[in-house]
N, C-alpha and C positions, 0 to 999 in steps of 0.2 A: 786202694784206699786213696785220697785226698791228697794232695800235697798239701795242701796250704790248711792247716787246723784254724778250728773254730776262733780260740783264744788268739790267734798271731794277729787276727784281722779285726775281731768284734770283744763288745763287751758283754756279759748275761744281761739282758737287758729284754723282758716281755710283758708285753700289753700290756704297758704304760697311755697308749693313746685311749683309754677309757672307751674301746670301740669303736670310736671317730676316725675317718680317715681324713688327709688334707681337704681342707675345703676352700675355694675361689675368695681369696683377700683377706687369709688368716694371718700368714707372715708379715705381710706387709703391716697390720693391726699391728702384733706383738711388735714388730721394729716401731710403728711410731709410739706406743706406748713406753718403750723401754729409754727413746733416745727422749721425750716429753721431758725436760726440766720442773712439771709438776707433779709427774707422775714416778719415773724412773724404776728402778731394778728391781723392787719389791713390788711389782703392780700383779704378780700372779699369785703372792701369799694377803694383798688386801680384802677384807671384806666386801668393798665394792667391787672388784674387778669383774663381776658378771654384769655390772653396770659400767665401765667405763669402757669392756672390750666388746659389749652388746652381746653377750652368747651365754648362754646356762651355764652352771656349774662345772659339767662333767669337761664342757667342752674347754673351759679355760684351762682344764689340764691337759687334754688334748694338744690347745696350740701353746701352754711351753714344752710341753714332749716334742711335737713337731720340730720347732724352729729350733730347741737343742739336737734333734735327730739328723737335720739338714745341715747343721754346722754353722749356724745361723748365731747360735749364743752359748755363752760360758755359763755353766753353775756352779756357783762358790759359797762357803756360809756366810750367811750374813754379816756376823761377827765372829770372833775364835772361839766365843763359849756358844754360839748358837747351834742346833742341827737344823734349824731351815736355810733354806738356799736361795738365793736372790739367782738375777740372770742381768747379764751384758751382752750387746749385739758382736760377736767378731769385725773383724776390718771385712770379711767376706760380705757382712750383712748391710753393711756400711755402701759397702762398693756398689750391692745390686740393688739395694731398697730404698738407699735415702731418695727426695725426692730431683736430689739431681745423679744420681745414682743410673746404671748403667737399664734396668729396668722394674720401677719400682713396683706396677701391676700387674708385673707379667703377662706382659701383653705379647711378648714373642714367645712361639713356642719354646725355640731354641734355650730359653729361662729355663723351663720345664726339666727340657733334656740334663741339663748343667744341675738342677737339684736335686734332678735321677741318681746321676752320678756323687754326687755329697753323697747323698744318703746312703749309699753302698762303700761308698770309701771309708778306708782304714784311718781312722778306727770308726767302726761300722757300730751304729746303737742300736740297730735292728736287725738283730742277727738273722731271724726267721728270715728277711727281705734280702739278706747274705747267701741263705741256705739256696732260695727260690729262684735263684736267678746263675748264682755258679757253682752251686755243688750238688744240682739234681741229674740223676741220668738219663733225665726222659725231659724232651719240655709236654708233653702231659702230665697233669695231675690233677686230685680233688685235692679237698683239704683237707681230707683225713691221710692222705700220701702224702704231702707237705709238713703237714705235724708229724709223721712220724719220721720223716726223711731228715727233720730237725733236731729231733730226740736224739735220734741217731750222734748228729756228730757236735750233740750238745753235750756228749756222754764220751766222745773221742778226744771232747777240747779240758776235759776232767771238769768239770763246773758242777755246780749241784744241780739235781733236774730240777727243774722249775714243775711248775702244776701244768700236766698237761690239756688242761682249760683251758690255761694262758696262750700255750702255743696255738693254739686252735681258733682261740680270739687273734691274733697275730696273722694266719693264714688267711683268714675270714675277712678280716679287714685288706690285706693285700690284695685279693681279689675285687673288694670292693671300689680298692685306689687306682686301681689299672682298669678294669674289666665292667663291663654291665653285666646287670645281675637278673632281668627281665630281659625276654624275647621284644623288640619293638612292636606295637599295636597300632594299629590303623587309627590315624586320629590325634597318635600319641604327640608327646613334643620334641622323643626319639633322640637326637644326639644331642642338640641344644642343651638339651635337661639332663642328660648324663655330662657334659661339662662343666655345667653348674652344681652338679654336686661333686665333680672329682673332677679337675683341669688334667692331672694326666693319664688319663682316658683317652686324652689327644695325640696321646703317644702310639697308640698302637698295637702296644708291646705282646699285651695280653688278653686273650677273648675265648668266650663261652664254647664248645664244640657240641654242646648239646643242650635244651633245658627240658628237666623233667616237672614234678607236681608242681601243680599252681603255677606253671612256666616260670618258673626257677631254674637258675643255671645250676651244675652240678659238675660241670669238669670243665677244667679251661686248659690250654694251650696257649704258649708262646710264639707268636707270629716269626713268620720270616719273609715279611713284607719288604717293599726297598722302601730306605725311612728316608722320603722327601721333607719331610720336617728338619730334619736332623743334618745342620749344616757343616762341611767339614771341617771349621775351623772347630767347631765343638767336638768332634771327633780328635784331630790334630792335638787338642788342648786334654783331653781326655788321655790319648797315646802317649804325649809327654810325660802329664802329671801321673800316669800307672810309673810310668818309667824312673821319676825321680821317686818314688815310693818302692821303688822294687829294689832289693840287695838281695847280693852284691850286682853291679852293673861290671862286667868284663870290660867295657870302653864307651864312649860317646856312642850308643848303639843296641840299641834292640831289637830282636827277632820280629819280623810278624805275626810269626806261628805264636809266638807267645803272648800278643798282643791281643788275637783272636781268640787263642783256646786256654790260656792260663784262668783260673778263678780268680776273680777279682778287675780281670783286665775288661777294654772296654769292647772286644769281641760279644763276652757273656752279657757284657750289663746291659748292650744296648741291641743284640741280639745280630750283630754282622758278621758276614763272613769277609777272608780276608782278601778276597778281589776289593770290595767294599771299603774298606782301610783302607787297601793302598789305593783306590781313585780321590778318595779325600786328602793321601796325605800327599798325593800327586799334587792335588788342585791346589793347596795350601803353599806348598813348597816352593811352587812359584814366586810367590810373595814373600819368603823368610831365607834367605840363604842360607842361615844357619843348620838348617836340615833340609836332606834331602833323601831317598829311598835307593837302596845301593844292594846288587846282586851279586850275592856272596856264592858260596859250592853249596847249590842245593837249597838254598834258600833267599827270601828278600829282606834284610833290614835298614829301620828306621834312624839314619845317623844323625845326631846332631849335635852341634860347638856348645861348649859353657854348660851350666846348669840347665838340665832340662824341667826347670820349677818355672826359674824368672821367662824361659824360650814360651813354657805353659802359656804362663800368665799375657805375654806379648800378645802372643797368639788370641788367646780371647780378648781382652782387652781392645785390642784391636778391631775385632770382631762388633764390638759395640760403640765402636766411634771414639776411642784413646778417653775412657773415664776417667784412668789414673792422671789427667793432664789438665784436669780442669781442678778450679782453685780449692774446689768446695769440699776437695777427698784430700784429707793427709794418708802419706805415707804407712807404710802397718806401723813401725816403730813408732811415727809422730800418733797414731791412734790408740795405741797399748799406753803409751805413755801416758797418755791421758785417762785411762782405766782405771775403776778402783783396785787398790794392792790385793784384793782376796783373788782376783780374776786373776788376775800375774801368780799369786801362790798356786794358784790349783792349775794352770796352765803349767808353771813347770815340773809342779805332782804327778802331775798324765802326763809331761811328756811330751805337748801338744807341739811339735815343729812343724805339723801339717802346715800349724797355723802362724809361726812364728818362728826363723833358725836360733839352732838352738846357744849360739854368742849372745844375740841380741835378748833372747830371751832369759837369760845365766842374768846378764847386763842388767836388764830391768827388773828383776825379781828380788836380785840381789842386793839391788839399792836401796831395797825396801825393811831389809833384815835389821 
């Protein structure tokens, strides 16, 4: 059985993306829509908003699903007698999107890679995308083994089943985020045109092993390709931040083996083995003294000094030119501060330390009371 249950890591939460998968300059839309001083936090329960985000209907729920699933934004009620929900950008969305922000078109891959990882992180909003990536036995499946691989330990995590439509919608759409779903045709416009309608399809991760009627794919496979995309400081920053997310931690120090093969870790998410790991956190280590790769009886772990959050964060940050250094990004604390109070309430309802430790955030909530 699993170690790690459904519930420890996810929320019930299925196809909410109204069958949309991410699409190329969704996020970046909803972030400047949300930080717009005309427009602000209610712009995805407006009557215009299919005119002011340029997308139909369906899709405007689509991209606040998305950018809440990416860790992108809070939803809070509006007011205390209301049940609609407004949305505010995190310090995360702040850091990658604004326009001096570390990249706000995601124009590097390495963007991609880092929103892979969000979007599987605890506390994970899409669980089906939890199941598919660390708690399958096979990396073959369709989508009818996907949905039901999900039921499964949607039922182990005690939760109510959901419709199993929903899951199915869920799987259907995951394939469609990673994977092409047509055979290429002589003529055609072939990868181009599969990046334009899914950017992480540039990943790699995931592709068709067969397509049957109407060259339709029908079973897909998880690659174990060497991901030259995938740089090691995103790897390193990934290794940490499982690290500072995982309890109890025995000392400054984590296994490889668990780094690789744990659920959740970035072995599974991003599909490496762990020679792979340790040449990234080789190449990385150079540069950080704070950690370094140390051969224990029988195995190799990942040491490192202080908090392995803020060691995270250096590390990528870094990685994109020291964002946190320029004038134009406060601090998380100096950007929560400035937050409406509903975001601060519901951030310490959940719990949210991913996003904020949990003094700082006691501190500001509580000021509020």
């Amino acid at each position: 059985m699993l170690e790690t249950k459904l519930k420890d890591v996810a929320e019930p939460s299925f196809s909410r993306h109204e069958t949309f998968h991410p699409r190329f300059g969704w996020l970046h839309k909803a972030y400047s829509a949300l930080t717009d001083p005309n427009i602000g936090s209610d712009v995805f329960l407006r009557e215009n908003a299919t005119v002011t985000l340029g997308v139909g209907k369906n899709m405007v729920n689509a991209i606040r699903f998305w950018s809440y699933a990416f860790k992108l934004t809070i939803e809070y009620p509006k007011d205390p007698t209301s049940r609609a929900n407004v949305a505010s950008p995190t310090w995360e969305a702040k850091w990658l999107l604004d326009e001096n922000g570390a990249d706000p078109y995601l124009e590097d891959t390495a963007s991609l890679w880092l929103l892979h990882w969000w979007l599987l992180a605890k506390p994970c909003h899409t669980p089906t995308w939890w199941v598919a990536f660390h708690a399958q036995s096979t990396s073959r499946f369709t989508t009818s083994e996907l949905t039901e691989t999900t039921l499964r330990h949607v039922r182990l995590a005690g939760w109510e089943p959901p419709v199993e439509a929903s899951v199915t919608k869920d799987a259907d759409c995951l394939t469609k985020m990673y994977a092409r779903r047509r055979e290429p045709t002589a003529g055609s416009g072939g990868s181009f045109e599969d990046l334009l309608d899914s950017p992480f399809r540039e990943l790699g991760l995931l592709e068709p092993t067969g397509f049957g009627r109407n060259n339709a794919a029908s079973r897909w496979h998880f690659t174990s390709n060497a991901r030259t995309s995938l740089p090691p400081a995103l790897v390193a920053y990934a290794c940490l931040d499982y690290a500072a997310r995982s309890e109890p931690l025995q000392s400054g120090s984590i296994a490889l083996a668990r780094l690789t093969n744990e659920p959740g870790g970035p072995g599974r998410a991003f599909r490496l083995r762990e020679p792979e790991i340790a040449h990234a956190l080789e190449d990385v280590a150079g540069e950080y003294p704070q950690m370094a790769l140390v051969e224990g009886i029988g195995q190799r772990s990942l040491r490192f000094e202080g908090n392995p959050k803020d060691l995270a964060w250096d590390v990528l940050d870094g990685y994109y030119g020291n964002v946190r250094a320029r004038a134009s990004l406060p601090d998380r604390e100096a950007w929560y501060a400035t937050q409406p109070p509903g975001m601060l309430r519901e951030m310490r309802r959940r719990g949210r330390t991913d996003l904020l430790d949990q003094p700082t955030l006691d501190r500001l909530a509580g000021a509020l009371v």
